[in-house]
VEXBA-880403 format. One line per field, with one value per atom (N, C-alpha, C): atom name; residue number from 1; x, y, z. Coordinates in Angstrom, 1 decimal, padded with zeros to 4 digits, always signed. Layout:
VEXBA-880403
atom: CA / ... $
nr: NUM / ... $
px: X / ... $
py: Y / ... $
pz: Z / ... $
***
This chain:
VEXBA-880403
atom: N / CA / C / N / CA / C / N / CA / C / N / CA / C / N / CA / C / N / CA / C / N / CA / C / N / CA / C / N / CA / C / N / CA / C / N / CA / C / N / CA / C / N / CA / C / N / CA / C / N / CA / C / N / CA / C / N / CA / C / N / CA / C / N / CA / C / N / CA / C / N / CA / C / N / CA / C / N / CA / C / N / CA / C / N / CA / C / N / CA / C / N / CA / C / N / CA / C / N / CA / C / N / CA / C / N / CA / C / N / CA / C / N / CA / C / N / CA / C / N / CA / C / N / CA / C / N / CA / C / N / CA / C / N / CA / C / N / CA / C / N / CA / C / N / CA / C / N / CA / C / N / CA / C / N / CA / C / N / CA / C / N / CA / C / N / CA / C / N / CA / C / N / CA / C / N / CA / C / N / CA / C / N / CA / C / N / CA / C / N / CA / C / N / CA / C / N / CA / C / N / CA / C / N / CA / C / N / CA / C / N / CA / C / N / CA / C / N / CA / C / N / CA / C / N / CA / C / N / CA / C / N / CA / C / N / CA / C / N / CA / C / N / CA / C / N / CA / C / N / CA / C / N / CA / C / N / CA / C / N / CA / C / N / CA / C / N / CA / C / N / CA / C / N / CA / C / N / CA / C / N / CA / C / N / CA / C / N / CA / C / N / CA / C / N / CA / C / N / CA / C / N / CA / C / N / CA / C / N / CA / C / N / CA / C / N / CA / C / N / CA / C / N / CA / C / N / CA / C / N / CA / C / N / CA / C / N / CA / C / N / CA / C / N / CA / C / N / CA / C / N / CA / C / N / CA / C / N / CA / C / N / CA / C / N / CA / C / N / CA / C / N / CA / C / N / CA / C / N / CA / C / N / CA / C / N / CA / C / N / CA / C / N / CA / C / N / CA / C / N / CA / C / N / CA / C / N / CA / C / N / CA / C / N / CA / C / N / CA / C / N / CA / C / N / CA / C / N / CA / C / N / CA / C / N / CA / C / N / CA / C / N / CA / C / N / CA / C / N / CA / C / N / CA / C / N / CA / C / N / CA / C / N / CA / C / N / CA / C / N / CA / C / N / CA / C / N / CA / C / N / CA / C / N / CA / C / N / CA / C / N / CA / C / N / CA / C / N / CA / C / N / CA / C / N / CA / C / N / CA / C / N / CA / C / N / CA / C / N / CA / C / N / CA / C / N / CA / C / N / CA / C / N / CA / C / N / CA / C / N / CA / C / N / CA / C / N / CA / C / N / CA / C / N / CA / C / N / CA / C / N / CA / C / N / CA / C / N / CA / C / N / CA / C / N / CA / C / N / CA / C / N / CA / C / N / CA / C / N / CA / C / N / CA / C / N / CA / C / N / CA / C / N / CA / C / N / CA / C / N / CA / C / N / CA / C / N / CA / C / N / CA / C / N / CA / C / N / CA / C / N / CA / C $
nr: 1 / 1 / 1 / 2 / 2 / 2 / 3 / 3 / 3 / 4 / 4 / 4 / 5 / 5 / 5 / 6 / 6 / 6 / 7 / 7 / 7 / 8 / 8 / 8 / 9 / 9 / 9 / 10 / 10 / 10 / 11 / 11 / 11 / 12 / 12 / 12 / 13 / 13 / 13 / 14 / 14 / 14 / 15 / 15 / 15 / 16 / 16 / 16 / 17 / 17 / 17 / 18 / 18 / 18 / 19 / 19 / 19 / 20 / 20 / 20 / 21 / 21 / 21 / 22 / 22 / 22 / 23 / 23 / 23 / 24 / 24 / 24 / 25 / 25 / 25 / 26 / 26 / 26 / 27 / 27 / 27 / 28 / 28 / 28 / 29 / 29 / 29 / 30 / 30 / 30 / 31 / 31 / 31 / 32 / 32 / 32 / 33 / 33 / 33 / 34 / 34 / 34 / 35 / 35 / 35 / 36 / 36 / 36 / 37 / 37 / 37 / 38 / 38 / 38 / 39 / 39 / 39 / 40 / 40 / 40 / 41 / 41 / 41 / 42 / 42 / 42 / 43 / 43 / 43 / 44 / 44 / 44 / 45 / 45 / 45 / 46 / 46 / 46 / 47 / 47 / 47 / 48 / 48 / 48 / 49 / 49 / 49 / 50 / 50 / 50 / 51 / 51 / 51 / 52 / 52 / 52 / 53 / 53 / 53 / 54 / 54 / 54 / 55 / 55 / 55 / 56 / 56 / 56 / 57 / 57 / 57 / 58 / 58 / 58 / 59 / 59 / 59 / 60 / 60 / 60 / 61 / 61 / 61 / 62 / 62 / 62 / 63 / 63 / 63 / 64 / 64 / 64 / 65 / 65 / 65 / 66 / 66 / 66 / 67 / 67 / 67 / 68 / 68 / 68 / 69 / 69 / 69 / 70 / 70 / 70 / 71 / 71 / 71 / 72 / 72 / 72 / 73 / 73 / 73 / 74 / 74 / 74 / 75 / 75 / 75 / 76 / 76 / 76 / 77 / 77 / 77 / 78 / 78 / 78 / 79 / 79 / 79 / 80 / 80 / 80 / 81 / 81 / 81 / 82 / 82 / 82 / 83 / 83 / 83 / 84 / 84 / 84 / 85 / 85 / 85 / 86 / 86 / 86 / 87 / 87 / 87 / 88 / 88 / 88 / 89 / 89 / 89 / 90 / 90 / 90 / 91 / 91 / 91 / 92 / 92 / 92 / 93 / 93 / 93 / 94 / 94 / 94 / 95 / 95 / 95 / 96 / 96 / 96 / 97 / 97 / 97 / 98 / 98 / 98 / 99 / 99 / 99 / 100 / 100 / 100 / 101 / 101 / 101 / 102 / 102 / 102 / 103 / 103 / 103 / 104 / 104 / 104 / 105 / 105 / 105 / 106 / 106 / 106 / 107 / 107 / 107 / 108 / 108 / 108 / 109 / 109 / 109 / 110 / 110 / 110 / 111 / 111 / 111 / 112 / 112 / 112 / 113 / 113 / 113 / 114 / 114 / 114 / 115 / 115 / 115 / 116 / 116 / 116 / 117 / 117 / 117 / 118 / 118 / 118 / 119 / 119 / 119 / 120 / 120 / 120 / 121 / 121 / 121 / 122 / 122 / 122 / 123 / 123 / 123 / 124 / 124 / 124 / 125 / 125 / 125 / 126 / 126 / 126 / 127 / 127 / 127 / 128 / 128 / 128 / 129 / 129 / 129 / 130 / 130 / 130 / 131 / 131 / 131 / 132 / 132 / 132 / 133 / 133 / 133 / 134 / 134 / 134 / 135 / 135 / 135 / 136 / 136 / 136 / 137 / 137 / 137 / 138 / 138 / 138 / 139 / 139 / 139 / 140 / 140 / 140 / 141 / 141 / 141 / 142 / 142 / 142 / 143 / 143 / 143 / 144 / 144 / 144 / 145 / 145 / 145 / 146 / 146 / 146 / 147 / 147 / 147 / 148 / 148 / 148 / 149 / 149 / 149 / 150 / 150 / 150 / 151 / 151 / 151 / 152 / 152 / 152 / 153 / 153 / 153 / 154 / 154 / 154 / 155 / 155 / 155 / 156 / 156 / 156 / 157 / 157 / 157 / 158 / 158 / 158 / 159 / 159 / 159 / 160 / 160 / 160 / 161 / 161 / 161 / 162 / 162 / 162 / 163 / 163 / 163 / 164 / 164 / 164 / 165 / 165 / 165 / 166 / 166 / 166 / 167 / 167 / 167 / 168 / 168 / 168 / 169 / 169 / 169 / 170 / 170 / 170 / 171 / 171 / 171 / 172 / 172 / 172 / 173 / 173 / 173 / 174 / 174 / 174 / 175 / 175 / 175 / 176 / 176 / 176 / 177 / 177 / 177 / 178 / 178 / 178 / 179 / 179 / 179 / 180 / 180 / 180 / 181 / 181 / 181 $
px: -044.0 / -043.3 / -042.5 / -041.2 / -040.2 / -040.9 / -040.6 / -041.0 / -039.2 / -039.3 / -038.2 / -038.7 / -037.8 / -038.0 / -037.7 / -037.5 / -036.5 / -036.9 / -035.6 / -035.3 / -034.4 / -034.2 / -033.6 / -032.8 / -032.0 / -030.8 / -029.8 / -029.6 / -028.8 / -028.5 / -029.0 / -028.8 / -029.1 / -028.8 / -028.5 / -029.6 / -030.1 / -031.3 / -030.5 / -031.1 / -030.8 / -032.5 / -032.1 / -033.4 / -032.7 / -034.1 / -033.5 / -034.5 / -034.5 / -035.6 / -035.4 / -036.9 / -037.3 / -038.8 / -038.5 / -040.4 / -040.8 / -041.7 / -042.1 / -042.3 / -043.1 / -043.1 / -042.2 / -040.2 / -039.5 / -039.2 / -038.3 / -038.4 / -037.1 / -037.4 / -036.6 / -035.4 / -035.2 / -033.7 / -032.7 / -033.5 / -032.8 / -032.2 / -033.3 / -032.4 / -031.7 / -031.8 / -030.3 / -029.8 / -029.7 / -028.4 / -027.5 / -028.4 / -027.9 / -027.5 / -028.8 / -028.5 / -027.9 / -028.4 / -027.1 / -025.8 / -025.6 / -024.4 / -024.4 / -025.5 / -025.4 / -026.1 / -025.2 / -025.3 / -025.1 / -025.5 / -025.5 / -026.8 / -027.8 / -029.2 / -029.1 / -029.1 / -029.4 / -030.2 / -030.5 / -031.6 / -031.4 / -032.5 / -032.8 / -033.6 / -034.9 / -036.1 / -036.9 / -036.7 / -038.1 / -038.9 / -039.5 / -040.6 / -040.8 / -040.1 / -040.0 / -040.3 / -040.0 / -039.9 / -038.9 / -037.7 / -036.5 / -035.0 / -035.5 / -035.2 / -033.7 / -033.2 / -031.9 / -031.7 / -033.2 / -033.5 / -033.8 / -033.7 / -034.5 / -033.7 / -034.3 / -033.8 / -035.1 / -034.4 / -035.5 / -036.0 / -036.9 / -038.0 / -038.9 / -038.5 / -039.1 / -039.0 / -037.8 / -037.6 / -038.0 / -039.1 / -039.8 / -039.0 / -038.8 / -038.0 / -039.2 / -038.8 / -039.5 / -038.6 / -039.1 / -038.5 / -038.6 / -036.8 / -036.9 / -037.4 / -037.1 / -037.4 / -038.8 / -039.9 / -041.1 / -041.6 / -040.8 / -041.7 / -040.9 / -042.1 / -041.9 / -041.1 / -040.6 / -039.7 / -040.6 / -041.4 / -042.3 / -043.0 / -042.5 / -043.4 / -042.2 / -041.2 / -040.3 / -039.6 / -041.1 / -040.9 / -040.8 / -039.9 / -039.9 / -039.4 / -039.0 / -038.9 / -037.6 / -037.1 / -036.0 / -035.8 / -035.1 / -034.1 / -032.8 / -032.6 / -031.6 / -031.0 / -030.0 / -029.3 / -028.0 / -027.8 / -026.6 / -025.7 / -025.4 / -024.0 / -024.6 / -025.2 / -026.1 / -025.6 / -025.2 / -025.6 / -024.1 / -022.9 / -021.4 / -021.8 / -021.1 / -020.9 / -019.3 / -019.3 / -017.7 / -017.4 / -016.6 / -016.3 / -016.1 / -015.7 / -015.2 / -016.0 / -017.0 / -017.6 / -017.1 / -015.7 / -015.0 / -015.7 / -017.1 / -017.5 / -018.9 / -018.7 / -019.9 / -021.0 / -022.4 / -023.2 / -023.3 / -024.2 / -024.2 / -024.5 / -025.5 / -026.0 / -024.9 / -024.3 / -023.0 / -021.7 / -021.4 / -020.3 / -021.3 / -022.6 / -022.9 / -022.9 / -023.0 / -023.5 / -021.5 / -020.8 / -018.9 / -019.0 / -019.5 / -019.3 / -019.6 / -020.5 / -021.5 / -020.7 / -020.4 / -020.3 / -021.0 / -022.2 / -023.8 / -023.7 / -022.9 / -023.0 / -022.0 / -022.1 / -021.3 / -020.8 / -022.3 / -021.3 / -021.5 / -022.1 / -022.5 / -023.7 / -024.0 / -025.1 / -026.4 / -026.5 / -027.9 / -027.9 / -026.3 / -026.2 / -026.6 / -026.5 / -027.0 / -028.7 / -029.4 / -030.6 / -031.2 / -030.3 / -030.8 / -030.2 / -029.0 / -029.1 / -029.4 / -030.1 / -031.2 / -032.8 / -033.0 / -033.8 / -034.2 / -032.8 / -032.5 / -032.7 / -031.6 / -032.4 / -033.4 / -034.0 / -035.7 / -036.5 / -036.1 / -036.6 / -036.5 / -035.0 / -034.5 / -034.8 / -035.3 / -035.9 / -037.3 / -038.0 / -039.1 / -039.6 / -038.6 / -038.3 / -037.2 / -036.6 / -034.9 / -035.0 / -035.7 / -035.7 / -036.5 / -036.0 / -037.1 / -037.1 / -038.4 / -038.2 / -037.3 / -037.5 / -037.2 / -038.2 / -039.7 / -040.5 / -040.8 / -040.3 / -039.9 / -038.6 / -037.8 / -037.0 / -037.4 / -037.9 / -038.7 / -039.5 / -040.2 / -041.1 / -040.5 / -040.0 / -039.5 / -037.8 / -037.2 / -036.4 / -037.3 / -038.6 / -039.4 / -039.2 / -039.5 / -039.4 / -037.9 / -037.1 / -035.4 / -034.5 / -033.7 / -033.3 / -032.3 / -031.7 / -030.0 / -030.1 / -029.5 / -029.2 / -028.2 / -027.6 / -026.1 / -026.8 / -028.0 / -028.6 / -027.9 / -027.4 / -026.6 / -027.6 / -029.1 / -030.2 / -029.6 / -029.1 / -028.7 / -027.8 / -026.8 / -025.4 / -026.6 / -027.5 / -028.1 / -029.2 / -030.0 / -030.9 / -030.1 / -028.7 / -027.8 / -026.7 / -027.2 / -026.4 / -027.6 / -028.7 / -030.0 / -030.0 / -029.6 / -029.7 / -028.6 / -027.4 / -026.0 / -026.4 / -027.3 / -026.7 / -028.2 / -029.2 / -029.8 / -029.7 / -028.0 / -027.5 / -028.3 / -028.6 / -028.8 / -028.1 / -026.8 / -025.5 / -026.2 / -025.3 / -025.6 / -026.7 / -026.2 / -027.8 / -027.9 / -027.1 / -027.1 / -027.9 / -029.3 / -030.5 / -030.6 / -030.7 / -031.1 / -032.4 / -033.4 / -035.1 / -035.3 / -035.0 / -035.3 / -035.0 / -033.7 / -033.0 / -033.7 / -033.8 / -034.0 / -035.6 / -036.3 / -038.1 / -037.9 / -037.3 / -037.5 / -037.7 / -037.6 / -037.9 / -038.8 / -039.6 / -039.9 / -039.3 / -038.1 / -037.9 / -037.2 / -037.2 / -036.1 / -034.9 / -033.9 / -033.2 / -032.8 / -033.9 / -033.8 / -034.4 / -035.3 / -035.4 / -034.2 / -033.4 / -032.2 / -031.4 / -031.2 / -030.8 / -031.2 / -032.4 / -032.6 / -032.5 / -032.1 / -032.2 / -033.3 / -034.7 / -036.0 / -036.5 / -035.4 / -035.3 / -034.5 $
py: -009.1 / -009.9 / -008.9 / -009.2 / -008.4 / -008.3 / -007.1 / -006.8 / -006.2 / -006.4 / -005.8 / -004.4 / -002.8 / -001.9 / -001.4 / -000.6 / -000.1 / +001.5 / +002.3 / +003.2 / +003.8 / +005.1 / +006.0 / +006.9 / +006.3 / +007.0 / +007.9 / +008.8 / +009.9 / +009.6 / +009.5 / +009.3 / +007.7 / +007.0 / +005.5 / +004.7 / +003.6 / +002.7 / +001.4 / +001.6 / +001.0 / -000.2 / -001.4 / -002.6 / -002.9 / -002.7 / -003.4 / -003.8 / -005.2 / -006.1 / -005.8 / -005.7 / -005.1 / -005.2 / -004.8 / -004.8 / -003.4 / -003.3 / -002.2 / -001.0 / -001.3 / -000.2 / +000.5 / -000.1 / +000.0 / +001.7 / +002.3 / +004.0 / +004.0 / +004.8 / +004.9 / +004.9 / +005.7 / +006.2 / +005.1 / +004.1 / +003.1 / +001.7 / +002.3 / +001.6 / +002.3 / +003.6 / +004.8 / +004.3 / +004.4 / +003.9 / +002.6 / +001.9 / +000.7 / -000.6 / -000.1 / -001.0 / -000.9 / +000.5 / +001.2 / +001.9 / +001.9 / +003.1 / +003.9 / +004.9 / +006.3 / +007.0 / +007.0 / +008.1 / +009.6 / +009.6 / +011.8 / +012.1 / +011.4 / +011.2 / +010.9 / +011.6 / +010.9 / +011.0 / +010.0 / +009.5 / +010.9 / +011.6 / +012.6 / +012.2 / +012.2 / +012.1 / +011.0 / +010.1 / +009.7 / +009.7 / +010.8 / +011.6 / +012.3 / +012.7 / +014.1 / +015.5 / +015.4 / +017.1 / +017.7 / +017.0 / +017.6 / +017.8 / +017.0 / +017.3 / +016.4 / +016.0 / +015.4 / +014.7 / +014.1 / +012.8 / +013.2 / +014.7 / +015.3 / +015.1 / +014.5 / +014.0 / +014.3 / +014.7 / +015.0 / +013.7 / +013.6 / +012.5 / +013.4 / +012.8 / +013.9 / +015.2 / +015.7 / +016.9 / +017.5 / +017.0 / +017.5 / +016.7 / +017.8 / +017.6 / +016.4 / +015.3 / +014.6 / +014.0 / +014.0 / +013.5 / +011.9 / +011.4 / +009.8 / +008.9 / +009.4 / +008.6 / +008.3 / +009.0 / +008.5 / +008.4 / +007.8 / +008.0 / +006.5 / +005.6 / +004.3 / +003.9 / +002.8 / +002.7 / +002.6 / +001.9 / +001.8 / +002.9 / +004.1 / +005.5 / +005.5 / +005.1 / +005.9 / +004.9 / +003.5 / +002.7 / +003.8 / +003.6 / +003.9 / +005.8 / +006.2 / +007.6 / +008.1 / +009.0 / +009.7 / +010.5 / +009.3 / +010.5 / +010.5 / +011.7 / +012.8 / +013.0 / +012.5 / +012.7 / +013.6 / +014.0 / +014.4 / +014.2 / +012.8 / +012.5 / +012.6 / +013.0 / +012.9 / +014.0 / +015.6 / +016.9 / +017.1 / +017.1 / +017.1 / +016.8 / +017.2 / +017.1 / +016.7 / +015.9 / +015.6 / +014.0 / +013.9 / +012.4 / +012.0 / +012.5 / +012.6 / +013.3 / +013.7 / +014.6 / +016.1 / +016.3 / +017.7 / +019.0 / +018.8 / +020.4 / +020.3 / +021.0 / +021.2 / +022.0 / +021.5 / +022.3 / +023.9 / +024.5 / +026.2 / +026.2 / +025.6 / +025.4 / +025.4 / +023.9 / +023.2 / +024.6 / +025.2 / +026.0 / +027.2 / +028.0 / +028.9 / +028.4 / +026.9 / +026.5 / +027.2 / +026.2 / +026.9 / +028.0 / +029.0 / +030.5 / +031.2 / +031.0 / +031.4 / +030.9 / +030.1 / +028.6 / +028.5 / +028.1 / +027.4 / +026.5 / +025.8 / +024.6 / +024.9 / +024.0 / +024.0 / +022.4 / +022.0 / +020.2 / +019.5 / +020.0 / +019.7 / +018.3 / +018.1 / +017.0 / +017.1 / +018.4 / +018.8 / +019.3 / +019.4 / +020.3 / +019.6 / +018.4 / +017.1 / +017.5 / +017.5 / +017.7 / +019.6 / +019.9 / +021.4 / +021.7 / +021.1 / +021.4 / +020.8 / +019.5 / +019.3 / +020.2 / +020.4 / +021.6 / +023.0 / +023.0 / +024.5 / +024.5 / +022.9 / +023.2 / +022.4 / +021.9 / +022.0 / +023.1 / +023.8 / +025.3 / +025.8 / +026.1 / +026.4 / +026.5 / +025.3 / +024.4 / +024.9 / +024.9 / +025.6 / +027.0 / +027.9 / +029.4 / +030.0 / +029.9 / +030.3 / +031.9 / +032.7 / +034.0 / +033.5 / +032.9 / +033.5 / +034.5 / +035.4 / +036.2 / +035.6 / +036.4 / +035.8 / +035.0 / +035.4 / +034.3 / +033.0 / +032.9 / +032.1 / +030.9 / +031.5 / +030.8 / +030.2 / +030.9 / +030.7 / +029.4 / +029.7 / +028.1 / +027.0 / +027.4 / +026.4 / +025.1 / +026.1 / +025.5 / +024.9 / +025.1 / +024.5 / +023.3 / +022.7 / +021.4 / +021.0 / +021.7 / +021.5 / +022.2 / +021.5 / +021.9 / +021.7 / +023.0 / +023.0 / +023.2 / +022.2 / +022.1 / +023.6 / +023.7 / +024.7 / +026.2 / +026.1 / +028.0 / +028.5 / +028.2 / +028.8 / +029.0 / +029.3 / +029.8 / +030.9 / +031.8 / +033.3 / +033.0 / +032.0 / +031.7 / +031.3 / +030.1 / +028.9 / +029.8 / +030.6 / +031.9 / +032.5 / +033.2 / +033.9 / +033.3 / +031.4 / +030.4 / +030.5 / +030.4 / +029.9 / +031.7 / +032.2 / +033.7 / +034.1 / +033.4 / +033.6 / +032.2 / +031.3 / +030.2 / +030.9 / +031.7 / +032.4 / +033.5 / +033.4 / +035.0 / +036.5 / +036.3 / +037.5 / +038.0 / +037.3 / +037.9 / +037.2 / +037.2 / +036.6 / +037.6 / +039.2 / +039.9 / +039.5 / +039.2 / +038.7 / +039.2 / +038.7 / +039.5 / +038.1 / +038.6 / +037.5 / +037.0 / +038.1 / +038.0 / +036.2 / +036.3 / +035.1 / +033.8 / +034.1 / +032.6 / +032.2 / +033.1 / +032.7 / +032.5 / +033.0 / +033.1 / +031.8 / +031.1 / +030.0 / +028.6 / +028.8 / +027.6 / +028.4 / +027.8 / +028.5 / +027.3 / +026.9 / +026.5 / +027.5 / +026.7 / +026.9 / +027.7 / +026.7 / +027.5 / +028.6 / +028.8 / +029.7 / +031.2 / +030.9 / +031.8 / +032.3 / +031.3 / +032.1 / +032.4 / +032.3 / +032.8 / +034.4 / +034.6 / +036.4 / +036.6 / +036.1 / +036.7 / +036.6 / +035.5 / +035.7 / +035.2 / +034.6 / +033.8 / +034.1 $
pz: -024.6 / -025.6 / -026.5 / -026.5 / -027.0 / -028.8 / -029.3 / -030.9 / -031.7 / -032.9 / -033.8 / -034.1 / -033.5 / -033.9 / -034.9 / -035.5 / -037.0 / -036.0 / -036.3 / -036.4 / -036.9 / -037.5 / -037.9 / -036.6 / -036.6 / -035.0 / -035.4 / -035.8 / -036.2 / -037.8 / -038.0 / -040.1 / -040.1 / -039.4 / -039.6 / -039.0 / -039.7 / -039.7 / -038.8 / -037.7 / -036.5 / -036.5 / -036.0 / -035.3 / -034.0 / -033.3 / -032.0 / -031.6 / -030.7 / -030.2 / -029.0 / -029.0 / -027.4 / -026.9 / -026.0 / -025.6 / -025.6 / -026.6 / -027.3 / -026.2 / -025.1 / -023.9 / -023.4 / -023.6 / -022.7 / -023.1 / -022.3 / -022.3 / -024.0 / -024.8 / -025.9 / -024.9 / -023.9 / -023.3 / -023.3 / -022.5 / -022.4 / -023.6 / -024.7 / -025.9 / -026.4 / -026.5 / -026.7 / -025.9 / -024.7 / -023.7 / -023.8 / -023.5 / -023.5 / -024.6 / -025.5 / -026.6 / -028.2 / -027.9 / -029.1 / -028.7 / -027.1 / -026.4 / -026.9 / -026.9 / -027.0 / -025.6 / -025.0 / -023.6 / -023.7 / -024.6 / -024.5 / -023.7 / -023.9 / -023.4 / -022.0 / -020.5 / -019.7 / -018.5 / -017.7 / -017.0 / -016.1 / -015.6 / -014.5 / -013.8 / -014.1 / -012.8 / -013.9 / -014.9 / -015.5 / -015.6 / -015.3 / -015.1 / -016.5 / -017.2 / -018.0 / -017.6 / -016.7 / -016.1 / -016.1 / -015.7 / -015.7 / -017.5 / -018.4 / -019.8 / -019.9 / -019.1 / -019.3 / -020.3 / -020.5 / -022.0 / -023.1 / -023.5 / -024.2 / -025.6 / -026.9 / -027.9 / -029.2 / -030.3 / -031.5 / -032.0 / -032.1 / -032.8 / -033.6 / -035.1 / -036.2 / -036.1 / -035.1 / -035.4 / -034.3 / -033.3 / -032.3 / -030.9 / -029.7 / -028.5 / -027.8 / -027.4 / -026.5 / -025.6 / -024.5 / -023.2 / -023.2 / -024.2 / -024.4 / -023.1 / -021.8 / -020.5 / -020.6 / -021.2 / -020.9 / -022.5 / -023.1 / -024.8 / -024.7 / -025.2 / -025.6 / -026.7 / -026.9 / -028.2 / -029.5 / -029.3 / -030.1 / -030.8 / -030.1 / -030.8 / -031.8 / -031.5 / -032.5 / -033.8 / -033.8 / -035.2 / -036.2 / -037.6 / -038.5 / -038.2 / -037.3 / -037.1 / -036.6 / -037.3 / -037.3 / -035.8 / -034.9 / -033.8 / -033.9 / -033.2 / -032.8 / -031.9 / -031.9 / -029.9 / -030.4 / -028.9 / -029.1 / -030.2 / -029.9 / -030.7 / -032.5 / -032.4 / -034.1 / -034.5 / -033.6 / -034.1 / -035.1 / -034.5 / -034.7 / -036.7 / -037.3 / -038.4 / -038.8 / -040.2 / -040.5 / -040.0 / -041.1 / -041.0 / -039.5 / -038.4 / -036.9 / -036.1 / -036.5 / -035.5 / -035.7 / -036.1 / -036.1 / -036.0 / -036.8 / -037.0 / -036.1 / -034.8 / -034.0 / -034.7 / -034.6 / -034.6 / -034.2 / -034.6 / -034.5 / -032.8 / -032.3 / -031.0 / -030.0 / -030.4 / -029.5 / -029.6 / -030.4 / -031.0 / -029.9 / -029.9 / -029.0 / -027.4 / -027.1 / -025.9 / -025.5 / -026.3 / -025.4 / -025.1 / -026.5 / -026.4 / -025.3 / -025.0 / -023.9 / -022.2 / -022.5 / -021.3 / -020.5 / -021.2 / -020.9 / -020.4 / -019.2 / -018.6 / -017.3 / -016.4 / -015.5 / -015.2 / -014.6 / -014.2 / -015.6 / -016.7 / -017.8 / -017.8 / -016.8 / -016.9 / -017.4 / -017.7 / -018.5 / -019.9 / -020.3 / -021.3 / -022.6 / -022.8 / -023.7 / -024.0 / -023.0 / -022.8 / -023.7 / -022.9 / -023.3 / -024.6 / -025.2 / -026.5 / -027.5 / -027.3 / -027.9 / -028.1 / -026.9 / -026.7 / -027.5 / -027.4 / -028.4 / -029.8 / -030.4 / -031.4 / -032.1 / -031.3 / -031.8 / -031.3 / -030.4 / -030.6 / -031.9 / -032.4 / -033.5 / -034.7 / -034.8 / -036.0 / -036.3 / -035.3 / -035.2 / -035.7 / -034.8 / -034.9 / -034.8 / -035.7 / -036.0 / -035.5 / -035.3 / -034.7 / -033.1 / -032.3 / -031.2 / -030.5 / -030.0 / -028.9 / -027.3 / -026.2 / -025.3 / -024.4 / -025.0 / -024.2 / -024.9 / -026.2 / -027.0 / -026.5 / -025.9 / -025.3 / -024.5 / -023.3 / -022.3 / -022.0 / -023.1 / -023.5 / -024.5 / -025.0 / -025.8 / -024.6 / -023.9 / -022.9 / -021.8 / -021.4 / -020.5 / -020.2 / -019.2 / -018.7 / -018.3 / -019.4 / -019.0 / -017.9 / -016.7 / -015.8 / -015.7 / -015.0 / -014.9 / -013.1 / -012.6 / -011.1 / -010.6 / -011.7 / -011.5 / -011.7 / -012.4 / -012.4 / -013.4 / -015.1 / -015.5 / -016.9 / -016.1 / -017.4 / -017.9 / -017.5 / -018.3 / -019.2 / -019.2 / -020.1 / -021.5 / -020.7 / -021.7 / -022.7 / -021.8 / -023.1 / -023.8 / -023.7 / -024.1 / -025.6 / -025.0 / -026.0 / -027.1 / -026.8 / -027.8 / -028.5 / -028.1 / -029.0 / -029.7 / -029.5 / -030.0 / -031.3 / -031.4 / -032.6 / -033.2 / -032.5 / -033.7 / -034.5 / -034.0 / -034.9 / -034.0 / -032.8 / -032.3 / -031.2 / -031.3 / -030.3 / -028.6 / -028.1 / -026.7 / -025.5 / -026.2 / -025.2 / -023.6 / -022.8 / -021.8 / -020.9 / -021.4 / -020.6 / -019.5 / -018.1 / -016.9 / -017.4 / -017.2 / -016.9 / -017.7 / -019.3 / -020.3 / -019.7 / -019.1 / -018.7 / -017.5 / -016.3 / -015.1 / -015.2 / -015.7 / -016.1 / -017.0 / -017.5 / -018.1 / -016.9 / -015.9 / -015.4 / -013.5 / -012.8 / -012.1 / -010.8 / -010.5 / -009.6 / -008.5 / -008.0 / -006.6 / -006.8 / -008.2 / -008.2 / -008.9 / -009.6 / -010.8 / -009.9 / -009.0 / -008.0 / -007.3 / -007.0 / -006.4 / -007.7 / -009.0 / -009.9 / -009.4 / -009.6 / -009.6 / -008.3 / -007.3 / -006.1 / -005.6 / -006.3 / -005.6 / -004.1 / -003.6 / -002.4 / -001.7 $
***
């Protein structure tokens, strides 16, 4: 049985009727059209969905709408500042610097990521990064740019250390990132 949610979606108090179990992603997507958020494996292992709820990164594909009555999320399109969006966030402004992305299909996800890392620990070390980017996957292998972006919007210059980026995820590809394969 479909229920009326209230939410707080980027500054703005949003209701939307739905059935309370459905994945938040899909009422970001579809029923408010906000696609910064997108579908990877619905699983939550891979971070594509990954959006602040009260501040804290959760994987919208597997978090009900219903968690997020009465509670302040954050997507992408929320971060941009200025009547137009004009002034990117510190994150977004390091993710260019860096050029932390390649097909950019992850990059929504991970910079969300970052800064709810951020938020958390405005200095992180690099195993700080490490865990705090977890669960988020870049198909393209461009962890070194993405640790280098999360250390450039913490004011500690880009440091373009491999070890942080590619030790942040233990796949496949991040193995062939270091050459482990």
């Amino acid at each position: 049985m479909d229920a009326k949610i209230n939410l707080i979606v980027n500054g703005r108090q949003r209701t939307v009727t739905t059935d309370p179990e459905r994945p938040l992603l899909d009422v970001l997507r579809e029923d408010l059209q906000l696609t910064g958020a997108k579908y990877g494996c619905g699983e939550g292992q891979c971070g594509a969905c990954s959006v602040l709820l009260d501040g804290k990164r959760v994987f919208s594909c597997r978090t009900p709408a219903s968690r997020a009555e009465g509670k302040k999320v954050l997507t992408i399109e929320g971060l941009a500042k200025g009547e137009n969006g004009e002034s990117l966030h510190p994150v977004q402004e390091a993710f260019l610097a860096e050029g932390a992305f390649q097909c950019g299909y992850c990059t929504a996800g991970m910079i969300m990521a970052a800064v709810g890392l951020l938020d958390e620990k405005p200095n992180p070390t690099d195993p700080d990064i490490v865990a705090g980017m977890n669960k988020n996957l870049c198909r393209c292998c461009s962890y070194p740019r993405i640790a280098a972006a999360v250390r450039r919007a913490a004011g500690q210059g880009s440091q373009n250390t491999q070890h942080a980026a590619t030790d942040a995820q233990g796949t496949p590809e991040a193995q062939d990132a270091k050459g482990g394969r």
